[in-house]
PDB file of N, CA, C and O in Angstrom:
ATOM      1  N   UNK A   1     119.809 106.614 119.167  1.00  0.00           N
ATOM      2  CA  UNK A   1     118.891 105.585 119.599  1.00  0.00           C
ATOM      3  C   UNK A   1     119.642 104.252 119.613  1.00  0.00           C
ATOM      4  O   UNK A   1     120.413 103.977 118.694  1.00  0.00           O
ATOM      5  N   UNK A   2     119.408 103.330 120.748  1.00  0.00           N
ATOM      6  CA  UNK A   2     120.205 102.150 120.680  1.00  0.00           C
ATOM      7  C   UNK A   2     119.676 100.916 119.389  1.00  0.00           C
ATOM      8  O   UNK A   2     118.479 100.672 119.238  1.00  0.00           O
ATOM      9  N   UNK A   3     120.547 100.365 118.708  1.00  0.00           N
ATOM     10  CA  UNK A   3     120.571  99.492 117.649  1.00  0.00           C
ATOM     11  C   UNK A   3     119.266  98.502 117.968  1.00  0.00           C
ATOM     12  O   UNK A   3     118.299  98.274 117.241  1.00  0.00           O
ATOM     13  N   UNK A   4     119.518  98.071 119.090  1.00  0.00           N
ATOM     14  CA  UNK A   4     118.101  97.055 119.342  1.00  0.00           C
ATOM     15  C   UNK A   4     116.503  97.960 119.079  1.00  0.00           C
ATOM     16  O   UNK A   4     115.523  97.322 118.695  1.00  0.00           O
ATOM     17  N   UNK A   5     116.428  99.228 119.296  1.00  0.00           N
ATOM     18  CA  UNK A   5     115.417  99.557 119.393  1.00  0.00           C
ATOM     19  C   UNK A   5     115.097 100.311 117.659  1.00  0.00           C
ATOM     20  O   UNK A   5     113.965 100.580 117.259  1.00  0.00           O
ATOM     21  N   UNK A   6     116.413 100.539 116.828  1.00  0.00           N
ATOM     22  CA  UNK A   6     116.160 100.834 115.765  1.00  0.00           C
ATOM     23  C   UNK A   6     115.997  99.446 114.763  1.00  0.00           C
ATOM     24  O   UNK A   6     115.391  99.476 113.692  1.00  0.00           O
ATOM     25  N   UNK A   7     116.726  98.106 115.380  1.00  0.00           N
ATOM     26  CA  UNK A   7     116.245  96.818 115.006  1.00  0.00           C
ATOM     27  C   UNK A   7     114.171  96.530 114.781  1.00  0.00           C
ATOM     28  O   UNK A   7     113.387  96.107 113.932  1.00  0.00           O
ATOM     29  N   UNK A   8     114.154  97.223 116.472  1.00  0.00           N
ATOM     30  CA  UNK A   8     112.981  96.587 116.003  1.00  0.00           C
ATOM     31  C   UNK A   8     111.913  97.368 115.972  1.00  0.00           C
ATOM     32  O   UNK A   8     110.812  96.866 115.745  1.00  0.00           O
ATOM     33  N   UNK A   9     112.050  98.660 116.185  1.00  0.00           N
ATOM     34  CA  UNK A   9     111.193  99.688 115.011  1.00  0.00           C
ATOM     35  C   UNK A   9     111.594  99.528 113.525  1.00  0.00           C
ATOM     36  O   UNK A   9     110.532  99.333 112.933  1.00  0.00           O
ATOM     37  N   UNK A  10     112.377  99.519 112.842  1.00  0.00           N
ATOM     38  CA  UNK A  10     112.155  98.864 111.493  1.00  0.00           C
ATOM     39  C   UNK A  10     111.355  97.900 111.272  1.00  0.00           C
ATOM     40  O   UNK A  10     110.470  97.951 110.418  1.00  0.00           O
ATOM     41  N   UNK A  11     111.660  96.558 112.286  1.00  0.00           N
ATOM     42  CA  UNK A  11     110.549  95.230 111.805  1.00  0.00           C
ATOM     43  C   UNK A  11     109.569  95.169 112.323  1.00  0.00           C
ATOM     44  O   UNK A  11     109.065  94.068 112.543  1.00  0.00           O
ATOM     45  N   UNK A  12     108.762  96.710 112.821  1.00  0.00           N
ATOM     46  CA  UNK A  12     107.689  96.762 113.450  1.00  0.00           C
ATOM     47  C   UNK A  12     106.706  97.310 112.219  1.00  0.00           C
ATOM     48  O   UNK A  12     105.584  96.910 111.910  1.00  0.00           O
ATOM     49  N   UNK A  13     107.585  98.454 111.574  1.00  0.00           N
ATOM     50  CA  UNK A  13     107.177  99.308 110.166  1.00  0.00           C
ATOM     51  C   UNK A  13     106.972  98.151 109.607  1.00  0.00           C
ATOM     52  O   UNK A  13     105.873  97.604 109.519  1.00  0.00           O
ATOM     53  N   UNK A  14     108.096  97.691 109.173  1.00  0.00           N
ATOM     54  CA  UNK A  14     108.128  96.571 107.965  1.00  0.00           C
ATOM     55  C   UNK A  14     106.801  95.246 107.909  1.00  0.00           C
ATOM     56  O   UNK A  14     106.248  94.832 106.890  1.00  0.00           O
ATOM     57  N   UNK A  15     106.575  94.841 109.211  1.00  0.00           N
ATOM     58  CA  UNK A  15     105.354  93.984 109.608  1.00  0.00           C
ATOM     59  C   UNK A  15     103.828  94.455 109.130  1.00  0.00           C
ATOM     60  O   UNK A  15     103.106  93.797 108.380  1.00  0.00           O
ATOM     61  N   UNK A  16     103.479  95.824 109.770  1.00  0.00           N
ATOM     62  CA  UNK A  16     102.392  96.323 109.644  1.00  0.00           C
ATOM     63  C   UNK A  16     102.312  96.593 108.359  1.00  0.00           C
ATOM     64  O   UNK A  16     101.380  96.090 107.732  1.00  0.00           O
ATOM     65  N   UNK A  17     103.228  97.411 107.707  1.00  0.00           N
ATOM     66  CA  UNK A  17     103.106  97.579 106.023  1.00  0.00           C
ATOM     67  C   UNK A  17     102.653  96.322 105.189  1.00  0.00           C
ATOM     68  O   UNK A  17     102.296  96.211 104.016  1.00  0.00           O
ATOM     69  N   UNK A  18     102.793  95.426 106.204  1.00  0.00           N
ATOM     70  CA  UNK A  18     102.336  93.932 105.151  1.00  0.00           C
ATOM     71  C   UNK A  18     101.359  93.736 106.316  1.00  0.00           C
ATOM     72  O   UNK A  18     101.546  92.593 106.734  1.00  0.00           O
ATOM     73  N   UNK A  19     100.619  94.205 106.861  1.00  0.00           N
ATOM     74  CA  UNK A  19      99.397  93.548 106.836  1.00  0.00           C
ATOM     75  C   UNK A  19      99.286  92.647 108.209  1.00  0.00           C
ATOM     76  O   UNK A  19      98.258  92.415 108.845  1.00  0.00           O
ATOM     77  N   UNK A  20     100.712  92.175 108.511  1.00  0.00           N
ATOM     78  CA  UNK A  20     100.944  90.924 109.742  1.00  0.00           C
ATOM     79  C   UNK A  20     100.693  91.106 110.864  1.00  0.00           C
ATOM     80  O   UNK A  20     101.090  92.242 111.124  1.00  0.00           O
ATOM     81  N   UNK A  21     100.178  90.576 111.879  1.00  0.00           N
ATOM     82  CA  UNK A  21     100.106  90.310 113.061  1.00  0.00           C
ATOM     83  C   UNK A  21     101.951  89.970 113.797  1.00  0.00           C
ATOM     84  O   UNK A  21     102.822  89.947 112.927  1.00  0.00           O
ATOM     85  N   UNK A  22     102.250  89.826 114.706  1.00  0.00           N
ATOM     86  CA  UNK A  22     103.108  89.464 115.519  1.00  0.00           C
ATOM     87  C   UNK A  22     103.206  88.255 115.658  1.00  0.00           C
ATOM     88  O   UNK A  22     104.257  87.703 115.981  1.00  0.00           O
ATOM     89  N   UNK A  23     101.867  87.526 115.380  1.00  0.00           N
ATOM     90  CA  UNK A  23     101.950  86.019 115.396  1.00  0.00           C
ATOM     91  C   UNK A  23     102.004  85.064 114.180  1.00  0.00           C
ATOM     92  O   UNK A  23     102.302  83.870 114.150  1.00  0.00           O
ATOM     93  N   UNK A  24     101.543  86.116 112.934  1.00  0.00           N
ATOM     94  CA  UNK A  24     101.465  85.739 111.571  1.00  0.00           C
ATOM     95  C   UNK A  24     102.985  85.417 111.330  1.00  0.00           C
ATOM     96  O   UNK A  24     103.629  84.384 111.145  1.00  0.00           O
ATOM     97  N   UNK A  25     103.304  86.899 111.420  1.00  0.00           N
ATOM     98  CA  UNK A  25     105.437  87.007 111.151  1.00  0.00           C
ATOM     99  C   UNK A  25     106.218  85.698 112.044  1.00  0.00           C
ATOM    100  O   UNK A  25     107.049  84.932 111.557  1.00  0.00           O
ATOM    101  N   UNK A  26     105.841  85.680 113.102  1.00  0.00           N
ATOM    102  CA  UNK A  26     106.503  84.591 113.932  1.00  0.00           C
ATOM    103  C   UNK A  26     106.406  83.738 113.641  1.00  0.00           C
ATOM    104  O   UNK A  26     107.447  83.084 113.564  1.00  0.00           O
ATOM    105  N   UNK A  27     104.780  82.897 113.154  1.00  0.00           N
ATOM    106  CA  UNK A  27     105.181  81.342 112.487  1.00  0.00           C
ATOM    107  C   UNK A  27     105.311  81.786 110.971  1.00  0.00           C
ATOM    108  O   UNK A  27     105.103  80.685 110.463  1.00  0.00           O
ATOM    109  N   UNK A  28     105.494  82.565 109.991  1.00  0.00           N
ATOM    110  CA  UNK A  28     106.064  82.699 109.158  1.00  0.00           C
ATOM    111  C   UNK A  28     107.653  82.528 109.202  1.00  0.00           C
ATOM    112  O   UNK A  28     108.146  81.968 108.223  1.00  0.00           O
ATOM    113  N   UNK A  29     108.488  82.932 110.191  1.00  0.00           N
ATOM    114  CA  UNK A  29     109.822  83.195 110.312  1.00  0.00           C
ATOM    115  C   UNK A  29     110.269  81.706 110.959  1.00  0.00           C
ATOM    116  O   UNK A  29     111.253  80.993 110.765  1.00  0.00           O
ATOM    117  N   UNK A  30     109.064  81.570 111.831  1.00  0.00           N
ATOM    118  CA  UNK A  30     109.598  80.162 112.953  1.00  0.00           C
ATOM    119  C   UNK A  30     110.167  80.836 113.904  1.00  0.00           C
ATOM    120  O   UNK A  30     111.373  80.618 114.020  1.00  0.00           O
ATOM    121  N   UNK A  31     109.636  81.693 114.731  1.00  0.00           N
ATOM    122  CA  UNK A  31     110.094  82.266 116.116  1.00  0.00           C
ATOM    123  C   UNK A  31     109.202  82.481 116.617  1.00  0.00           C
ATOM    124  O   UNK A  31     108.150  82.636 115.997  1.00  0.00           O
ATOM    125  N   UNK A  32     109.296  82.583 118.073  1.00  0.00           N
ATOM    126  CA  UNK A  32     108.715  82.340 118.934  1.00  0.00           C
ATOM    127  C   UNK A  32     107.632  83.996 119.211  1.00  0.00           C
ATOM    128  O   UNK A  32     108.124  85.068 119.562  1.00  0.00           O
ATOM    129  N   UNK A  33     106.304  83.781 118.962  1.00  0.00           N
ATOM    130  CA  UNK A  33     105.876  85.247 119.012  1.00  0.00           C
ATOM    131  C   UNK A  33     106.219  86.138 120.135  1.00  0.00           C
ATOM    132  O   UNK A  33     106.017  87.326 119.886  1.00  0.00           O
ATOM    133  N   UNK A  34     106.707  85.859 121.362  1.00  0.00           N
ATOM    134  CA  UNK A  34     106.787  86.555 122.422  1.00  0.00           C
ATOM    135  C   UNK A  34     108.437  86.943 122.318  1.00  0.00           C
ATOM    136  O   UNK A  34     108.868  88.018 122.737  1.00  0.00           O
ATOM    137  N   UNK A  35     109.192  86.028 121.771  1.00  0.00           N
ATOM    138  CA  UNK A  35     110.779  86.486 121.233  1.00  0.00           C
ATOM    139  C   UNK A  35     110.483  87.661 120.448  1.00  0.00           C
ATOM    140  O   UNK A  35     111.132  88.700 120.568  1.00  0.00           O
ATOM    141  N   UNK A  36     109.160  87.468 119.352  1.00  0.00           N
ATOM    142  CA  UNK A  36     109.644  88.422 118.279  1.00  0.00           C
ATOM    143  C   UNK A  36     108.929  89.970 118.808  1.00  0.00           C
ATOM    144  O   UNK A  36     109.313  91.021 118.294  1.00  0.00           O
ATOM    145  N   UNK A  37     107.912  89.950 119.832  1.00  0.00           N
ATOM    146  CA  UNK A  37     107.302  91.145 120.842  1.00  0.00           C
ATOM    147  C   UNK A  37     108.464  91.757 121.109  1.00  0.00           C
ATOM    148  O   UNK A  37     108.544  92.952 120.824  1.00  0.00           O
ATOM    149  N   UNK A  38     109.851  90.935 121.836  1.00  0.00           N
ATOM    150  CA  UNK A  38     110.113  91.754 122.868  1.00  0.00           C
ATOM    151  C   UNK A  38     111.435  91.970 121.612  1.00  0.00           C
ATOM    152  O   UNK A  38     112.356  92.434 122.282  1.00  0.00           O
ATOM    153  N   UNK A  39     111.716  91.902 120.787  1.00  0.00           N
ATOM    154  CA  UNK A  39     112.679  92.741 119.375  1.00  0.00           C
ATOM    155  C   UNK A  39     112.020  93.603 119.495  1.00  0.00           C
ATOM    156  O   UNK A  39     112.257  94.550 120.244  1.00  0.00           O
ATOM    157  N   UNK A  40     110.811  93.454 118.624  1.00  0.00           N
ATOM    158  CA  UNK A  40     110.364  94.435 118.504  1.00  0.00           C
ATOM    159  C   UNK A  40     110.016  95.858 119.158  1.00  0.00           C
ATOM    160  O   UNK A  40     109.525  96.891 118.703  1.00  0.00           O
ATOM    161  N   UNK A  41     110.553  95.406 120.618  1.00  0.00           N
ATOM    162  CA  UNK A  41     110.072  96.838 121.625  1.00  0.00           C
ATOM    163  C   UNK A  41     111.954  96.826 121.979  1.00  0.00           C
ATOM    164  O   UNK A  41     112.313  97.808 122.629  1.00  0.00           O
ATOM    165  N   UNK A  42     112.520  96.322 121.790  1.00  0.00           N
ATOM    166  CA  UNK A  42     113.967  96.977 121.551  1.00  0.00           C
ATOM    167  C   UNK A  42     114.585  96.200 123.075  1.00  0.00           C
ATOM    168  O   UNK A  42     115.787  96.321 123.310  1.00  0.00           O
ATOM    169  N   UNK A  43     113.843  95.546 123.900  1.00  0.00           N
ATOM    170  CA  UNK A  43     114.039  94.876 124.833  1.00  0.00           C
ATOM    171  C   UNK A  43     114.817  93.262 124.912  1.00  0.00           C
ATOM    172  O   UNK A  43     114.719  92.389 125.773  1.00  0.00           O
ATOM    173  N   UNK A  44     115.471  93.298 123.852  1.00  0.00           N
ATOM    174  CA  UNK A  44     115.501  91.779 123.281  1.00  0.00           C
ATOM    175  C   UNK A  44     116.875  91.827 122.435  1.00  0.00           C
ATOM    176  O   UNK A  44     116.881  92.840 121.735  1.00  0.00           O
ATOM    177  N   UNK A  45     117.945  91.111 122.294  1.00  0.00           N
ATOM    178  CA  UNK A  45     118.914  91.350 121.124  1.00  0.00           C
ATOM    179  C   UNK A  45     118.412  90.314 120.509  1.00  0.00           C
ATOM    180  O   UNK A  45     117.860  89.315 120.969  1.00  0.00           O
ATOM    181  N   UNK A  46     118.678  90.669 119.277  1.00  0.00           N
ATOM    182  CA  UNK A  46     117.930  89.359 117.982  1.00  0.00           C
ATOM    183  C   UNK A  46     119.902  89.087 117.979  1.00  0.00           C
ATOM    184  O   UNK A  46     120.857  89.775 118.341  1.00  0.00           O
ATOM    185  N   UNK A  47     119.733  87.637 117.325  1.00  0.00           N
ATOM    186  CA  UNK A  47     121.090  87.118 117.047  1.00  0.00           C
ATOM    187  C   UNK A  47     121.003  87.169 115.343  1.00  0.00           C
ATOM    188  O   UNK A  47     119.932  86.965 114.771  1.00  0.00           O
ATOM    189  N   UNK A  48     122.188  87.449 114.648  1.00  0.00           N
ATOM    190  CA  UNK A  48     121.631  87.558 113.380  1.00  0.00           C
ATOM    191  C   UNK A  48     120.756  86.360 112.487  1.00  0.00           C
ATOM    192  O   UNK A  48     120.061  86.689 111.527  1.00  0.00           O
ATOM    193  N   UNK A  49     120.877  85.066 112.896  1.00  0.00           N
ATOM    194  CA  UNK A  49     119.981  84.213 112.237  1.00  0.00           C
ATOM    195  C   UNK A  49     118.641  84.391 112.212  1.00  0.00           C
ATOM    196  O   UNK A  49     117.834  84.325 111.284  1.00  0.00           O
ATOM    197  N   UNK A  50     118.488  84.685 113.661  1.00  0.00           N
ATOM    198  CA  UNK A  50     116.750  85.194 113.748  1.00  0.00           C
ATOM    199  C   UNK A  50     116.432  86.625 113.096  1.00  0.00           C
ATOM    200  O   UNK A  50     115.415  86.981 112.501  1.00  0.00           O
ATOM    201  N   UNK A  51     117.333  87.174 113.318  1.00  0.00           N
ATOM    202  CA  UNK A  51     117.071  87.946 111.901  1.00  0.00           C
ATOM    203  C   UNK A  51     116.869  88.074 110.835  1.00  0.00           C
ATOM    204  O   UNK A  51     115.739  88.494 110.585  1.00  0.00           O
ATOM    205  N   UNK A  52     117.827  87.794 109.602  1.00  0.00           N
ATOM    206  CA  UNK A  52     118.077  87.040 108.711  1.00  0.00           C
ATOM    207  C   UNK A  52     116.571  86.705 108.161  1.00  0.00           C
ATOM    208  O   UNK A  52     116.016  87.343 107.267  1.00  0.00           O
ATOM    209  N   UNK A  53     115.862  85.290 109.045  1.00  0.00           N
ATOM    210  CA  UNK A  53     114.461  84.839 109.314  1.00  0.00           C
ATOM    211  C   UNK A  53     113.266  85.553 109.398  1.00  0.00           C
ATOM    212  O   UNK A  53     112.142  85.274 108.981  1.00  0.00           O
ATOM    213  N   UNK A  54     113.685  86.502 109.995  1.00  0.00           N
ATOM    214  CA  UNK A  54     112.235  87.372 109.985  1.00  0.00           C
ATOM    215  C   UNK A  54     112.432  88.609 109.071  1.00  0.00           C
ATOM    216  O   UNK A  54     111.610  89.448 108.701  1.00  0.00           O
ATOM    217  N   UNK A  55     113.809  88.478 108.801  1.00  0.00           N
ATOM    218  CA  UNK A  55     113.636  89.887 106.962  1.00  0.00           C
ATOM    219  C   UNK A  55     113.170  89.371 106.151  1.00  0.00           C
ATOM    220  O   UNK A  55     112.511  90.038 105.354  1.00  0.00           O
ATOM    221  N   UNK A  56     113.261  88.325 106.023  1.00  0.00           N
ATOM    222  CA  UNK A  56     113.305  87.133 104.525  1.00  0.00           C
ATOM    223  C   UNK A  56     111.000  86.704 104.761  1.00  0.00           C
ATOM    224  O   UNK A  56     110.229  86.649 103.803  1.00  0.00           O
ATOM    225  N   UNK A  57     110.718  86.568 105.785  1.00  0.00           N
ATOM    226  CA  UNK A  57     109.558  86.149 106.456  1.00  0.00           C
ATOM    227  C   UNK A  57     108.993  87.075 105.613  1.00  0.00           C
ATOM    228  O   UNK A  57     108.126  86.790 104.786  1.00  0.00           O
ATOM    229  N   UNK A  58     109.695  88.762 105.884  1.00  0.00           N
ATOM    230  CA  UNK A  58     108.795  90.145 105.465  1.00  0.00           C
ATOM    231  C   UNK A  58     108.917  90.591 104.173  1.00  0.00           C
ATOM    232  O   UNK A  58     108.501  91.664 103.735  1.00  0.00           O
ATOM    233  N   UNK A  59     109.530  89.688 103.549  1.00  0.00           N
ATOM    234  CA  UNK A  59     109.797  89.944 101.811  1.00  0.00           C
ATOM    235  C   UNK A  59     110.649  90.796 101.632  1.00  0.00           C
ATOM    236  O   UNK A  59     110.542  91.591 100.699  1.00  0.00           O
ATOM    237  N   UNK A  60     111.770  90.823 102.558  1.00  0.00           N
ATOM    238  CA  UNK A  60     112.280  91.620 101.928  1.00  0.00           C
ATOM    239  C   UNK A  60     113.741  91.937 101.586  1.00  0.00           C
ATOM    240  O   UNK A  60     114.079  90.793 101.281  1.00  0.00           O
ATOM    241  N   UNK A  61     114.776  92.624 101.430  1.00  0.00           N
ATOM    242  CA  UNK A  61     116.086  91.902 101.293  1.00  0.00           C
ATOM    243  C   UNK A  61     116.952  92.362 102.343  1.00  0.00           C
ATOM    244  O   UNK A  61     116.746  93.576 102.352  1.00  0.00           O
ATOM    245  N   UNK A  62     117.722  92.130 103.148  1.00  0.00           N
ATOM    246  CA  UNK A  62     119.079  92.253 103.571  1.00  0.00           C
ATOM    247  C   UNK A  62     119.406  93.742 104.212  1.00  0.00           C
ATOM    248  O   UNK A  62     119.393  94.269 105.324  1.00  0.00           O
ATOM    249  N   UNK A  63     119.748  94.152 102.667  1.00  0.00           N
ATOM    250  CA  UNK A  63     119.965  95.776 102.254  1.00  0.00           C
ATOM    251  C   UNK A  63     119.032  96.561 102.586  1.00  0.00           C
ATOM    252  O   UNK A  63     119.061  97.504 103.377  1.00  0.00           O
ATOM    253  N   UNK A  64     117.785  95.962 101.665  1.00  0.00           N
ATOM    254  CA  UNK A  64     116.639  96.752 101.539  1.00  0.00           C
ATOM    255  C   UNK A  64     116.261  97.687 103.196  1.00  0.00           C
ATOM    256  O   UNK A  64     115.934  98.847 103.446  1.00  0.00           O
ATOM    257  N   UNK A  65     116.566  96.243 104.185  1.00  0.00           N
ATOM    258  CA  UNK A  65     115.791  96.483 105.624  1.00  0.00           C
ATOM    259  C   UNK A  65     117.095  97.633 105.881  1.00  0.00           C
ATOM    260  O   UNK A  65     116.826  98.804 105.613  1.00  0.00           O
ATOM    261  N   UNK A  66     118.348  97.349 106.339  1.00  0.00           N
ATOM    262  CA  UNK A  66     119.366  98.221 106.646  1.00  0.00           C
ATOM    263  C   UNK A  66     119.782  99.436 106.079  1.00  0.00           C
ATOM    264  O   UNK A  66     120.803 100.046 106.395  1.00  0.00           O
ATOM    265  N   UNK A  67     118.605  99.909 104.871  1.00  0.00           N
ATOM    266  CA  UNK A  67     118.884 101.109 104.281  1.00  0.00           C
ATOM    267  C   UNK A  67     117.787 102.193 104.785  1.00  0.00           C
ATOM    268  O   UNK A  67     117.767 103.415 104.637  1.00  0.00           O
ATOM    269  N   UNK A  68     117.401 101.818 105.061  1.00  0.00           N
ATOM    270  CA  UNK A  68     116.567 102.667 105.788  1.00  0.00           C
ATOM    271  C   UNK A  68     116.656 104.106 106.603  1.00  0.00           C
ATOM    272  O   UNK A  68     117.615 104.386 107.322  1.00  0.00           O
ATOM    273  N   UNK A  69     116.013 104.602 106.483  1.00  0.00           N
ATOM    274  CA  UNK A  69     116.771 106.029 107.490  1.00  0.00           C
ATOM    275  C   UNK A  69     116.748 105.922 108.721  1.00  0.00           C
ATOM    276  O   UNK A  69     117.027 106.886 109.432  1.00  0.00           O
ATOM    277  N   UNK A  70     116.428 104.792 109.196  1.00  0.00           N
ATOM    278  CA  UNK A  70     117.230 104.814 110.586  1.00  0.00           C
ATOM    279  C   UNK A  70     118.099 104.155 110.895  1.00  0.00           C
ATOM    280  O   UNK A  70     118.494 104.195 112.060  1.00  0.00           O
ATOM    281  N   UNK A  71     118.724 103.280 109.910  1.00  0.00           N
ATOM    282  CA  UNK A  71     120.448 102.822 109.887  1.00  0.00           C
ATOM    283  C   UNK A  71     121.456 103.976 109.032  1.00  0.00           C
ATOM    284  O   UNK A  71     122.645 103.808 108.761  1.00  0.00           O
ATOM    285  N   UNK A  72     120.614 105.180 108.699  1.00  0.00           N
ATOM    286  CA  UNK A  72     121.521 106.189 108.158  1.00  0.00           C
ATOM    287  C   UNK A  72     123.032 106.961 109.280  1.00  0.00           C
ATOM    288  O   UNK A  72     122.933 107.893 110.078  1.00  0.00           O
ATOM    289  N   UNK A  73     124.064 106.296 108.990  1.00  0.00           N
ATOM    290  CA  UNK A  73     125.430 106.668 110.480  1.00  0.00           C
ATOM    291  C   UNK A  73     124.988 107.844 110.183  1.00  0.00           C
ATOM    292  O   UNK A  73     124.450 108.279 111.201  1.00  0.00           O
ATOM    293  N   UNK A  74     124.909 108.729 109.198  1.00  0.00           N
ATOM    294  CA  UNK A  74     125.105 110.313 109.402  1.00  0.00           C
ATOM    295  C   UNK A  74     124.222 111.343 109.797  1.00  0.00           C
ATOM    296  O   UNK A  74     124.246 112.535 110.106  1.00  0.00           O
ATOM    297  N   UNK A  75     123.056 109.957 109.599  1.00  0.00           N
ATOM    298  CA  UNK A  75     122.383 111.433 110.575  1.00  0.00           C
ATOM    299  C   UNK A  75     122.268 110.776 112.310  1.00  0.00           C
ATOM    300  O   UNK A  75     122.045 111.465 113.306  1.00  0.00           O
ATOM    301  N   UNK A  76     122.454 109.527 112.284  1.00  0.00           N
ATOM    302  CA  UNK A  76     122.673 109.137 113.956  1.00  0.00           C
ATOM    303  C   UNK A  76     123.868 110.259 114.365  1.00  0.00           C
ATOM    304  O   UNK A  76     123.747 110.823 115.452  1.00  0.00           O
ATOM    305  N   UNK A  77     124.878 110.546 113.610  1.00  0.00           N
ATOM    306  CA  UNK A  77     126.302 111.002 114.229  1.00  0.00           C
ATOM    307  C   UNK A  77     125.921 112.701 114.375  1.00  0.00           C
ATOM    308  O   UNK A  77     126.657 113.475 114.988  1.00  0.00           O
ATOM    309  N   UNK A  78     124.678 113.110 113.716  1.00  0.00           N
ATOM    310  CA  UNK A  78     124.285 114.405 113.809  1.00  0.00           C
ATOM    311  C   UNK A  78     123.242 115.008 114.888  1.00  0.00           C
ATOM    312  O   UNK A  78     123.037 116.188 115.174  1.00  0.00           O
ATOM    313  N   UNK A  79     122.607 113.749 115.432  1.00  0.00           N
ATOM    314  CA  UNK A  79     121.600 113.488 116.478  1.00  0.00           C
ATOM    315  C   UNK A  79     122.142 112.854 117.207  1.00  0.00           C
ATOM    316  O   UNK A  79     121.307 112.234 117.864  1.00  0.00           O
ATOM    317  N   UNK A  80     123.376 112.564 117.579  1.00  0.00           N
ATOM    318  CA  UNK A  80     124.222 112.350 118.962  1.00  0.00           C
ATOM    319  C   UNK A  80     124.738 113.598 119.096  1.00  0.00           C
ATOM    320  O   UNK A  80     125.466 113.866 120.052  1.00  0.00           O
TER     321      UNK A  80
END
């Protein structure tokens, strides 16, 4: 799956698990809600600051977001 779209299926999980709207997270983070739509549908490259911004927005850490099983290389390298 391409990185943008596992970008922003993570901060799609990560949003709803807290409860947020698309527009809540956005002026929480300070981005633009229609920037943070089109991450989120994998249509969009986030630059890492706006990133950064909207992990930190979702409480959460760094790591925490990138550990996830869908930044796992080994099973991407087993499902390519």
């Amino acid at each position: 799956m391409d990185i943008r779209k596992r970008v922003g299926l993570r901060l799609k999980e990560l949003r709803q698990k807290n409860g947020l709207t698309q527009e809540a997270l956005a002026f929480e983070a300070e981005v633009d809600k229609t920037y943070l739509n089109e991450v989120e549908n994998g249509k969009r490259n986030i630059s890492v600051i706006n990133l950064e911004k909207i992990i930190l927005a979702l409480g959460v850490s760094i790591q925490e977001f990138f550990t996830a099983a869908d930044f796992n290389t080994e099973k991407q390298k087993k499902t390519n």
